[in-house]
MARZAMAR-211923 format. One record per residue (C-alpha): x, y, z. Coordinates in nm, 4 decimals. Last residue first. Layout:
BEGIN
NODE|X|Y|Z .
...
END
This chain:
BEGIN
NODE|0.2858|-2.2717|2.1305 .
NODE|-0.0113|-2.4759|2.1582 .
NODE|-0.2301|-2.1434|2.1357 .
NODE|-0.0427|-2.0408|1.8138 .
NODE|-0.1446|-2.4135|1.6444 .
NODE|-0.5155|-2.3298|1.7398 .
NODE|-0.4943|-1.9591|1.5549 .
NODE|-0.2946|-2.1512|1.2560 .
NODE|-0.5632|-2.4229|1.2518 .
NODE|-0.8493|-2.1483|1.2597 .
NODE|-0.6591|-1.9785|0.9664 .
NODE|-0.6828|-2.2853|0.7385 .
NODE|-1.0115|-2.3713|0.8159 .
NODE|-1.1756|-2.0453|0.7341 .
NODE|-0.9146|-2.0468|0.3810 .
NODE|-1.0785|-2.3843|0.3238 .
NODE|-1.4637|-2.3051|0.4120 .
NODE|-1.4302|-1.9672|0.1785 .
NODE|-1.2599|-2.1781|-0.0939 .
NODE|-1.4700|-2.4404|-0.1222 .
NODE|-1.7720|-2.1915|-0.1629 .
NODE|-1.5560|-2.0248|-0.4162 .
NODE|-1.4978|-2.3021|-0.5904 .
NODE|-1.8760|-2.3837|-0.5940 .
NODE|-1.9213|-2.0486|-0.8099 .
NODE|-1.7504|-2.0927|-1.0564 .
NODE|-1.3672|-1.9339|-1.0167 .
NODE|-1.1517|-1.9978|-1.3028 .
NODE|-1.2860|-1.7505|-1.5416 .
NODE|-0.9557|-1.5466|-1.5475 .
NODE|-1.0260|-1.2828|-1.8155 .
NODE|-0.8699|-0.9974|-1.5849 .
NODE|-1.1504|-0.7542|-1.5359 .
NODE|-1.4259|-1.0879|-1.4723 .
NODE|-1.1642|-1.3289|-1.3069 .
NODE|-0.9910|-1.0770|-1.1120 .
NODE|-1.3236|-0.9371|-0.9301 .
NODE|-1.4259|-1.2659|-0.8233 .
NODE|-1.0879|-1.3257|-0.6677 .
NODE|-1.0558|-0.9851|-0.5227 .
NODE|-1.4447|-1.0248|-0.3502 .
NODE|-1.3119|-1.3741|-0.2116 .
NODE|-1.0345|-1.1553|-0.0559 .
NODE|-1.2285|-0.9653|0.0830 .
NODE|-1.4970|-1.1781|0.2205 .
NODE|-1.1604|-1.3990|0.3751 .
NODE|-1.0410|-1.0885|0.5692 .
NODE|-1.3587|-0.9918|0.7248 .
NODE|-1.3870|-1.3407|0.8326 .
NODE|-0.9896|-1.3410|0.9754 .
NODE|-1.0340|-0.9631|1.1358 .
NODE|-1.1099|-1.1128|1.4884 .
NODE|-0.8468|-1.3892|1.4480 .
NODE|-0.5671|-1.1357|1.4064 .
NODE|-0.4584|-1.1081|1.0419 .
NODE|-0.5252|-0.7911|0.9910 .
NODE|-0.3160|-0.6543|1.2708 .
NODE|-0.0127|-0.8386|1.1315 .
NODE|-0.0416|-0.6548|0.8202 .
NODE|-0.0859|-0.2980|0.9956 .
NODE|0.2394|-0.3834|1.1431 .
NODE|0.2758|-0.3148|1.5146 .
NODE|0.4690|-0.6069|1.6094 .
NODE|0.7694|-0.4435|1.3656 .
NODE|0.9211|-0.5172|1.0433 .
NODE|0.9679|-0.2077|0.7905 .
NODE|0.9620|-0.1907|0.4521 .
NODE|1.2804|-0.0586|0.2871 .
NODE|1.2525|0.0521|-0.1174 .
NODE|1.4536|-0.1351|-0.3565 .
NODE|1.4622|-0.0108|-0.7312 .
NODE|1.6581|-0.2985|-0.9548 .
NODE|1.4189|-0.5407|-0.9548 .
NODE|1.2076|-0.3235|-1.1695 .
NODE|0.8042|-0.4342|-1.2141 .
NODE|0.5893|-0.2593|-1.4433 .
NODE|0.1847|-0.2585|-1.4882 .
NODE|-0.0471|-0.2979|-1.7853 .
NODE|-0.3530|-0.0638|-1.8713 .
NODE|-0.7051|-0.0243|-1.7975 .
NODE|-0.7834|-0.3904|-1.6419 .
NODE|-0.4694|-0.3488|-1.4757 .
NODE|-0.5898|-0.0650|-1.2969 .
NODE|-0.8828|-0.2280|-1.1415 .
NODE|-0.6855|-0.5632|-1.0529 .
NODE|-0.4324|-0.2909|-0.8567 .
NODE|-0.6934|-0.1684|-0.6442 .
NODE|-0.8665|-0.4870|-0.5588 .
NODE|-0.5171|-0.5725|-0.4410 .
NODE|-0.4541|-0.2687|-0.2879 .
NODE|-0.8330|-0.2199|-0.0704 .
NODE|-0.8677|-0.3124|0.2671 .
NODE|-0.8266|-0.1445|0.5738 .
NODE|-1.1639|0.0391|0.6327 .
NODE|-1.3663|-0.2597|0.4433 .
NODE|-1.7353|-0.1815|0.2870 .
NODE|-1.6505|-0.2182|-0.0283 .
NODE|-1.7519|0.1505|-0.1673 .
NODE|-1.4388|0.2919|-0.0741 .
NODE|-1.2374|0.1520|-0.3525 .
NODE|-0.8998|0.3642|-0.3548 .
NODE|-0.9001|0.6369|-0.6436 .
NODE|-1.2181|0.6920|-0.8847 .
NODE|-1.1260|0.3789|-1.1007 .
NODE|-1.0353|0.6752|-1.3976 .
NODE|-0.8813|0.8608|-1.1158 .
NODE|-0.5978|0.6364|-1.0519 .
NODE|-0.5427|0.5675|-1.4378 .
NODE|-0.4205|0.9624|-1.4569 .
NODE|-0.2563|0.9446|-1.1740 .
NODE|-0.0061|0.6706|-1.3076 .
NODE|0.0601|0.4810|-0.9753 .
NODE|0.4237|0.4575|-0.8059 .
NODE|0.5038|0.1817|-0.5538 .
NODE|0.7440|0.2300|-0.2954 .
NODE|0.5970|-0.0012|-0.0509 .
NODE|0.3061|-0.1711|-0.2894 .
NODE|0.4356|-0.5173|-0.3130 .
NODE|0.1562|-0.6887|-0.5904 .
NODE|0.1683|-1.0514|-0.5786 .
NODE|-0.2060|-1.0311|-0.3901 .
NODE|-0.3251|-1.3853|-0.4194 .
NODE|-0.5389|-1.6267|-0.6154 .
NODE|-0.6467|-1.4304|-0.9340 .
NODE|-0.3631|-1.1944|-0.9132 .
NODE|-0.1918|-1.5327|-1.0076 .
NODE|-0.2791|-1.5186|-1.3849 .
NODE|-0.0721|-1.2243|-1.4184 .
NODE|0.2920|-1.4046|-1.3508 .
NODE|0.5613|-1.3271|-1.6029 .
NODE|0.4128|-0.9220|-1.6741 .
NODE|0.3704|-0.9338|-1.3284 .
NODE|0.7529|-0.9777|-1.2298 .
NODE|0.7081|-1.1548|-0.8967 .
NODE|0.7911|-1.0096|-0.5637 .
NODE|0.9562|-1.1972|-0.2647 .
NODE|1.0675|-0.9286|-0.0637 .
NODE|1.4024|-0.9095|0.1204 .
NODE|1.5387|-0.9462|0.4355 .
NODE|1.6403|-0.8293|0.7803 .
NODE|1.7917|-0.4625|0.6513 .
NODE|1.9205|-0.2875|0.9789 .
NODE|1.6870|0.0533|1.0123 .
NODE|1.6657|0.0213|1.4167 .
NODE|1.3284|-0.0830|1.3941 .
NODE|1.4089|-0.3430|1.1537 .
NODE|1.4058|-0.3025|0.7807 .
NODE|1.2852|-0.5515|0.5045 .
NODE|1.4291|-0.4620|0.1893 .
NODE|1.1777|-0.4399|-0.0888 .
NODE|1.0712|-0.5112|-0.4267 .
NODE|0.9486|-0.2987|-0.6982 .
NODE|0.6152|-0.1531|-0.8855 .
NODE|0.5285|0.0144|-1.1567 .
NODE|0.1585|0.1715|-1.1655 .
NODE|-0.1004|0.2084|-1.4422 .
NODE|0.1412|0.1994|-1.7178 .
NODE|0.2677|0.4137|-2.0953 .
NODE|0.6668|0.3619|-2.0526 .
NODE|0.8888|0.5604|-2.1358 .
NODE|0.8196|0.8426|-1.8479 .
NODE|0.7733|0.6232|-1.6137 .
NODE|1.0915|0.4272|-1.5985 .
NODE|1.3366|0.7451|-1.5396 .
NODE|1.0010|0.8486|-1.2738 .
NODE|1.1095|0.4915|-1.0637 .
NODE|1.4964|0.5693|-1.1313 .
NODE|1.4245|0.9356|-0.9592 .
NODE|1.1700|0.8384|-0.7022 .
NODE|1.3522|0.6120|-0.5465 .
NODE|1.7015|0.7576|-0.6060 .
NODE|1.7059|0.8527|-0.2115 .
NODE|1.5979|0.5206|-0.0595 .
NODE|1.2716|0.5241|0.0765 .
NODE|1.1118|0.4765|0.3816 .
NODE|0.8978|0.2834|0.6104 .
NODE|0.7038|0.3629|0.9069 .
NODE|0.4181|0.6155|0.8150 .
NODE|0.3417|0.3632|0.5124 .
NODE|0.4086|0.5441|0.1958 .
NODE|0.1606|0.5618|-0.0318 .
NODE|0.2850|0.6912|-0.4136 .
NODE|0.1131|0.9465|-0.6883 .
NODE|0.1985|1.0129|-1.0168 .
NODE|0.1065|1.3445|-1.1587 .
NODE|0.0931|1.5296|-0.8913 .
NODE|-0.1397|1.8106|-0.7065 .
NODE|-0.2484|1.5784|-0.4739 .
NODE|-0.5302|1.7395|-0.1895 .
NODE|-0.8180|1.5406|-0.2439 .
NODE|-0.5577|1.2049|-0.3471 .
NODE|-0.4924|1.2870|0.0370 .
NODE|-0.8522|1.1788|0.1691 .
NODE|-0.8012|0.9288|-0.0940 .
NODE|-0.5426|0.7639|0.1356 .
NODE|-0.7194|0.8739|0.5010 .
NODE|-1.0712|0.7473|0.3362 .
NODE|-0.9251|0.3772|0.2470 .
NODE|-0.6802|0.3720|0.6093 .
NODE|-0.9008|0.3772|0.8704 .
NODE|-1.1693|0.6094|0.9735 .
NODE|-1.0983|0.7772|1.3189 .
NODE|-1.2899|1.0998|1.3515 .
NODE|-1.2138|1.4326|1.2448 .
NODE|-0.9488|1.3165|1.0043 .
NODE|-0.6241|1.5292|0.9959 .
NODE|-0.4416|1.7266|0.7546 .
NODE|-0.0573|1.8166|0.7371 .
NODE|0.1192|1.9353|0.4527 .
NODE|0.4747|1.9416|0.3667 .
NODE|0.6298|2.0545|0.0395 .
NODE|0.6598|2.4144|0.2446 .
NODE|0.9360|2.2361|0.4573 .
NODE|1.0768|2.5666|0.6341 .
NODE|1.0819|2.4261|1.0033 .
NODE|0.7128|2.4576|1.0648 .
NODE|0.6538|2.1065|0.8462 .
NODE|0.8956|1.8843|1.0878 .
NODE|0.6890|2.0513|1.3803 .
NODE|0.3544|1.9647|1.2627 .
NODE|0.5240|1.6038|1.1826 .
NODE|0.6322|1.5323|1.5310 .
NODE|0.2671|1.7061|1.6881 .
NODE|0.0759|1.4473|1.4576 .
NODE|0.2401|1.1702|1.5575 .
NODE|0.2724|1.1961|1.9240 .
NODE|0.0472|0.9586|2.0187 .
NODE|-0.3585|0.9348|2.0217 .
NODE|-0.3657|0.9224|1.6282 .
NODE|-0.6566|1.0365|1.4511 .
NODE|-0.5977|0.9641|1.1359 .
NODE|-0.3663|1.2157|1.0232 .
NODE|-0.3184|1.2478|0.6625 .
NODE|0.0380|1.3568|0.5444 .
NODE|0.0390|1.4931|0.1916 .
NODE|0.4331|1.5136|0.0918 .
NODE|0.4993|1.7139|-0.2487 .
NODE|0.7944|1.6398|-0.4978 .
NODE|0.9943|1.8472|-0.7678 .
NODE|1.3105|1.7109|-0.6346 .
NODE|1.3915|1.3956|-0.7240 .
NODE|1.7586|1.3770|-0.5775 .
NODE|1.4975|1.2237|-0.2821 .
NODE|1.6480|1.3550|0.0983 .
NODE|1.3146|1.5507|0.2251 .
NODE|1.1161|1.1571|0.1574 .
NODE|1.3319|0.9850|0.3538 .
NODE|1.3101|1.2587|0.6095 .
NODE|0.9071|1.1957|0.6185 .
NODE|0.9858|0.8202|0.6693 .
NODE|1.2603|0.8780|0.9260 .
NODE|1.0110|1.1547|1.1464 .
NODE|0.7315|0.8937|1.1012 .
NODE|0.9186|0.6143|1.2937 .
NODE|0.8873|0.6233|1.6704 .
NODE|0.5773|0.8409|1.6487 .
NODE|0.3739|0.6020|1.4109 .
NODE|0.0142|0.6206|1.6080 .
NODE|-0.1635|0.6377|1.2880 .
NODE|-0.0541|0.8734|0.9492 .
NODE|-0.1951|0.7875|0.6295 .
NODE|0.1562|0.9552|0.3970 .
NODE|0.0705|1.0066|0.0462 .
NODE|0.3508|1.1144|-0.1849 .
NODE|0.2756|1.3556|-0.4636 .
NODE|0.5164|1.3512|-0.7275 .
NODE|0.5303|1.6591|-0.9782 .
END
């Protein structure tokens, strides 16, 4: 089985795609574990009524209070049944082979995860572009710098997931967690790319991504990704970063973001 996690939040113009997505996979033997946190739309009400129309691979939970997106995902690891798991944002979707080609690659193939790229949708579904994503196996050293991980579509060995205890929720950071993630797992066993799986990621002002980086969440953002960096270069043999780079890196990723913020305001 195939459990697909769905952290639900304020997505009522595009959850009902995402969850058909999902109904239309040739890869049948599949469960959908949507996790409402707390939205104040319609979100929760669209899906209830998706799930009351015969859909007994659907089920709905919901977070008592608002907790971001860490304890929604292994809120609905709590409730997996599968094998391999995958997190689907509430707004994109996949392409119906998805999970068929990604389980074909699975099966001979001992990994933590294997990954692909995507097409970037619009709101109205018309592809906008593509994903840059680099072939791991080609490019490990540069999990030490930056997240080169896409993880729309992705598919994670359960098995490795629960040895790291699912998504870190010991970091302190609601939003936060893939690339620490995926440094954990590769430390336990090797990931696999495919260029030739797509899945569709979709482009809106809304993006979870684009929330992060408002100038509010920039601090919070640099700690975590200094945390990534350290955490690479002890589980992934990079011993690149002393401890004065990092100190040079914290002031030049600061700097770097207030120019972009000041550069916005000129606009």
């Amino acid at each position: 089985m195939v459990s697909i996690i769905i952290p639900l939040y304020n997505a009522e113009a595009y959850i009902e795609k995402t969850i058909q997505s999902c109904l239309n996979q040739t890869y049948k033997n599949i469960e959908i574990i949507v996790v409402d946190d707390c939205s104040v739309d319609k979100s929760y009400k669209i899906v209830d009524c998706i799930m009351k129309k015969e859909y007994p691979v659907i089920k709905l939970y919901k977070n008592e209070v608002n907790s971001g997106l860490i304890f929604t995902v292994n809120k609905g690891l709590e409730y997996c049944k599968g094998r391999y798991i995958i997190t689907l944002g509430n707004d994109d979707t996949l392409k119906e082979k998805h999970i068929e080609n990604m389980i074909s690659i699975m099966k001979q193939k001992d990994c933590s995860f294997i990954y692909c790229g995507s097409d970037y949708i619009d709101e109205n579904d018309n592809i906008i572009g593509k994903s840059n994503t680099l072939d791991i196996g080609s490019y490990k050293k540069m999990m030490a710098r930056r997240n080169i991980i896409n993880s729309c579509g992705l598919m994670v060995n359960r098995k490795y997931l629960d040895m790291v205890r699912g998504y870190p929720s010991d970091l302190g950071f609601k939003n936060y967690g893939e690339w620490y993630l995926w440094i954990r797992l590769l430390g336990l066993a090797p990931a696999v790319y495919t260029n030739e799986i797509r899945s569709n990621y979709r482009i809106h002002s809304l993006n979870l991504t684009k929330t992060l980086l408002k100038k509010e969440n920039i601090i919070e953002t640099c700690n975590y990704n200094l945390l990534c960096m350290k955490l690479a270069s002890g589980e992934l043999g990079f011993r690149i970063f002393q401890r004065g780079y990092l100190k040079l890196y914290r002031l030049a990723y600061r700097m770097k973001m207030n120019f972009m913020f000041f550069k916005r305001g000129l606009d």
